[in-house]
C-alpha angles and dihedrals in degrees: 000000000000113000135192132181129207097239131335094251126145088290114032084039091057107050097031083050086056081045096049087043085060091048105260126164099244133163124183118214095217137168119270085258096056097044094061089050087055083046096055101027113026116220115318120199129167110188131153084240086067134285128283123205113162147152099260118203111220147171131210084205136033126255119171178344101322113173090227129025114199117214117202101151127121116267095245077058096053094101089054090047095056089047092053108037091047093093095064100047109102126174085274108046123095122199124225112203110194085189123143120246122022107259094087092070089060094058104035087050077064095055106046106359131265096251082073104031104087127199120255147161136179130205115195140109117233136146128203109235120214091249093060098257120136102223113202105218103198136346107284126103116146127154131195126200134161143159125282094186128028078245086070100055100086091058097043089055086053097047088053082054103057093045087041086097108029125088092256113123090227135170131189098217118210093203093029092157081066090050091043079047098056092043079053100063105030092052090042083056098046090046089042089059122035090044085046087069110005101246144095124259087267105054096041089049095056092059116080116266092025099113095048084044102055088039088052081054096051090044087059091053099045096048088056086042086055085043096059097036102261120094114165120268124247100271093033086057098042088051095053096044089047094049095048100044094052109137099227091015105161087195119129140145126286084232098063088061091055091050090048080061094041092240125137124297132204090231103135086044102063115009081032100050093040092057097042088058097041086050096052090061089057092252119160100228099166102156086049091050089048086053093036084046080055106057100032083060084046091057097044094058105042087054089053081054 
């Protein structure tokens, strides 16, 4: 199985590099930049999991076919990624984003057809040092990855093949749009939330009316979920509930971090589309509008700069 992944960033260079270390067959589709640091350097990797330094084989443009194209952009770069990662899409390959959210299927079906585009999500915490070095920030790193269409289910049983021997906590889903579905809302609730008012869960939940306020939050999301036909299971519910009333939680979005630089965020792509969703089943979400309101009025004024 040829693989290739879109860039060698903190998350498609950390889990190609546990690929290359099984043997598989990976190529990263870098900048010009990175690629001189892969070049000089190899894949560097520190994780609690071991560490990975290899020689990492790796291409400025696209040439395919490759059997399976890894997405790990953010969502505002998706257009670029589909421009750049065209070239290696043949009849036979399929493509895995590991993307936040749900609205870039829609569009990446588009693109390529749905019968090609796969379902995945990642859940890690990882950062890109300016050295080039991947640095593993805990020990989680787990990836999840499934078919869409009975055409994908030969690459997603390769692709369980080629993670079958490596450290990744890995799982080959069998309704992974429900499991794209549950990551949906919980993380819509965390970034809701915590840009909202520019804090983490536990500081929110220490003021009074935080809690009602981040469970108002979680209510919203699950009723779209319902909506669609996907509320969260059981386990699924009680985790997200847990992890978002923790007194002293230092949890927070990843979004808020970009807005705290002043960066991107994948606001519409997540807060946005949930409550566009939520709103064209005639759904009353008004603690999500007020979030969506929020970073709409961010990104409008960071573009006016």
């Amino acid at each position: 199985m040829r693989i290739l992944f879109l860039g060698a960033g903190s998350i498609g260079g950390y889990y190609g590099g546990r690929l290359m270390q099984a043997g598989a067959n990976v190529t990263f589709l870098v900048r010009p930049r990175r690629q001189a640091q892969l070049m000089e350097q190899g894949l560097r990797v520190t994780s609690p999991h071991g560490d990975i330094r290899l020689p990492a084989q790796c291409v400025t443009k696209a040439r395919g076919p490759y059997d399976l194209v890894v997405l790990t952009n953010k969502a505002y770069d998706l257009e670029d990624a589909i421009q750049a990662v065209t070239p290696a899409m043949g009849p036979g390959s399929r493509l895995l984003p590991l993307l936040n959210g749900l609205r870039h299927l829609d569009r990446l079906d588009q693109a390529f057809g749905a019968d090609r585009v796969m379902g995945g999500l990642a859940h890690i915490s990882t950062t890109l040092d300016p050295d080039g070095t991947i640095r593993h920030l805990n020990q989680l790193h787990r990836i999840t990855f499934g078919a869409r269409d009975p055409g994908q289910a030969a690459a997603a049983d390769a692709l369980a093949d080629a993670f079958r021997p490596t450290s990744v906590e890995w799982r080959q889903s069998g309704d992974v749009l429900q499991d794209l579905w549950e990551k949906f809302t919980f993380l819509c609730s965390l970034a809701a939330t915590t840009t909202l008012v520019r804090g983490s869960i536990g500081t929110i939940l220490a003021q009074p009316g935080g809690e009602a306020f981040i469970r108002a939050v979680i209510a919203e999301c699950r009723s779209v979920a319902q909506a669609e036909g996907h509320p969260p299971r059981p386990p699924a519910a009680e985790e997200a509930v847990r992890l978002l009333t923790q007194p002293g939680s230092p949890l927070a979005a990843s979004m808020l971090r970009d807005i705290q630089k002043g960066g991107p965020s994948e606001g519409e792509h997540i807060v946005g589309d949930m409550l566009a969703r939520g709103e064209r089943h005639g759904l009353t979400l008004p603690t999500l509008a007020m979030s969506a309101l929020a970073l709409r009025v961010y990104e409008a004024e960071r573009a006016r700069g």
